[in-house]
C-alpha positions in Angstrom: 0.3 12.2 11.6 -0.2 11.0 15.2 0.1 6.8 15.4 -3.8 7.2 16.8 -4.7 8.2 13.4 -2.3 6.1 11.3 -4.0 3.1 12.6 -7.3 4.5 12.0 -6.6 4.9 8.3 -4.8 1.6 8.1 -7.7 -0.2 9.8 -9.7 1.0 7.1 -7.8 0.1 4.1 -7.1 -3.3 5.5 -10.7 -3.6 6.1 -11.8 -2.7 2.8 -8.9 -5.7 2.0 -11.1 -8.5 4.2 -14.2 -7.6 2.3 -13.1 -7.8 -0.8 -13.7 -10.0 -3.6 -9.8 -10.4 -4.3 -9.4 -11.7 -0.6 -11.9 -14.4 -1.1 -10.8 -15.3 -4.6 -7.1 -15.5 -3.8 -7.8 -16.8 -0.5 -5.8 -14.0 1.0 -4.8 -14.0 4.8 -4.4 -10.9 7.0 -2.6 -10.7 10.1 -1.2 -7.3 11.9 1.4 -6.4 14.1 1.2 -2.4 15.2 1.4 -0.5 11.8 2.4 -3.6 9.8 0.1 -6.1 7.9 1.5 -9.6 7.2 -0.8 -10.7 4.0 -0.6 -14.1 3.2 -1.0 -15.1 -0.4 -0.9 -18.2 -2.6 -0.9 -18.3 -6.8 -4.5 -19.6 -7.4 -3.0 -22.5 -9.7 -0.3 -23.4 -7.4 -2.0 -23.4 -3.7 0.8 -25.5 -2.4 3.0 -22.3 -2.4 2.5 -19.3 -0.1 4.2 -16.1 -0.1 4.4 -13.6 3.2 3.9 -10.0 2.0 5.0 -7.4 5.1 3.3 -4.0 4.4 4.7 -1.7 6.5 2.2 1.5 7.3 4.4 3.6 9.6 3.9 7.7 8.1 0.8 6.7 6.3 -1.0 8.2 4.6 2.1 10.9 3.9 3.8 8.0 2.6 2.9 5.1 0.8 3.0 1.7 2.4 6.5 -0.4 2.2 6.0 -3.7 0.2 8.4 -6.4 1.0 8.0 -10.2 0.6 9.4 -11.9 4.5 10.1 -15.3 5.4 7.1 -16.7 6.4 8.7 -18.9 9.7 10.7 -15.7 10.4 9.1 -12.4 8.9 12.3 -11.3 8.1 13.5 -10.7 4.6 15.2 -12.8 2.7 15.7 -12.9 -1.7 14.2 -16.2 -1.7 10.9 -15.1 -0.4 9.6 -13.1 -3.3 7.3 -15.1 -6.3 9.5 -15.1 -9.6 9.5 -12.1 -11.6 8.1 -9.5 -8.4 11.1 -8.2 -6.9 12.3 -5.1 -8.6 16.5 -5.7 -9.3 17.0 -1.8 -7.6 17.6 -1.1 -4.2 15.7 -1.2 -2.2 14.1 -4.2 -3.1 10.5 -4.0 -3.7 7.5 -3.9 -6.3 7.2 -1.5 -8.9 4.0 -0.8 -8.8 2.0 2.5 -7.9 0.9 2.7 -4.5 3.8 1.3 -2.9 6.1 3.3 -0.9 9.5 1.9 -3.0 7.7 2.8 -6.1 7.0 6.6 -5.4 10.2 6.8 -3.3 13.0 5.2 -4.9 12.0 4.1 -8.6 9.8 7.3 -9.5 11.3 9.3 -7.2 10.2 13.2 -8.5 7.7 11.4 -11.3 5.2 13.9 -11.7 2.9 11.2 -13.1 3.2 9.1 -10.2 3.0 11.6 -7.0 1.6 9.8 -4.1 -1.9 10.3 -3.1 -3.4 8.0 -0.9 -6.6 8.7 -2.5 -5.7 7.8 -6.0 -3.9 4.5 -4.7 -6.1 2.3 -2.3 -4.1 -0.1 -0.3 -6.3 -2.8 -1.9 -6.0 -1.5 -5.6 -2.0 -1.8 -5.2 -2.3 -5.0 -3.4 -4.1 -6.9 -6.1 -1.9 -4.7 -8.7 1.7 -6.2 -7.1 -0.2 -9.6 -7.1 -2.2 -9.6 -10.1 0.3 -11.2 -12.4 1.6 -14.1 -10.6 -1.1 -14.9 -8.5 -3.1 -16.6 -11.2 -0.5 -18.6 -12.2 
C-alpha cells in the first residue's frame, strides 16, 4: 500500500474517532505525526490522570495498527506509562485486544478466529475496546 493511501484510510478512521460519541464522553484528544496518532485519554472518574496512547499506522490496512501507551513529555515508551491492568505481560508489550496490530501479530498469531480485517475491526471500535475498562474508573 503506497503512504498516499495509508493516510487516506488513517484519516478516515481517525475521523470517524473525532466524531464520535466516545471522544466527547472520554474527553479524548487527537494529535498526529505522519502515520502515527498520539490519543490523549483520561479515566472519566479520575480526570487528574492522563495517559498518551501512540497508534502507529505504518502498513495499514494490511496490518493492524500498533498500540503502545508513551511518555506523554517524551512519546517514548516507558512501563510506567500504561493505566493499571492494560499492558499485556508478553513481548511485545501491548493490548490484547482485537484490532490491534500486537494482538493479531504476536498474542494470536495464526488464530483463525481473530484474522485481521480492517473491516471487521474499526480503529475506533478497538480504541474504545483497549480503553473501555479503565477509563470509567
Amino acid at each position: 500500500m503506497d503512504t498516499e493511501t495509508t493516510v487516506t484510510l488513517m484519516t478516515t478512521e481517525l475521523g470517524r474517532v473525532r466524531t464520535s460519541a466516545l471522544c466527547r464522553a472520554f474527553g479524548w484528544q487527537v494529535e498526529v505525526d505522519g502515520l502515527v496518532a498520539y490519543v490523549l485519554l483520561r479515566p472519566r472518574q479520575h480526570r487528574e490522570q492522563a495517559f498518551l496512547l501512540r497508534a502507529s499506522f505504518d502498513d495499514f490496512p494490511w496490518r493492524a495498527p500498533s498500540f503502545a501507551f508513551v511518555d506523554r513529555t517524551t512519546y517514548q515508551p516507558h512501563d510506567t506509562a500504561w493505566p493499571p491492568g492494560v499492558r499485556h505481560g508478553s513481548q511485545p508489550p501491548g493490548i490484547c485486544t482485537p484490532g490491534t496490530r500486537e494482538f493479531h501479530e504476536h498474542y494470536h498469531l495464526n488464530d483463525a478466529q481473530y484474522r485481521w480485517e480492517p473491516e471487521r475491526y474499526p480503529f475506533l471500535q478497538t480504541l474504545g475496546r483497549s480503553t473501555g475498562g479503565w477509563s470509567k474508573g
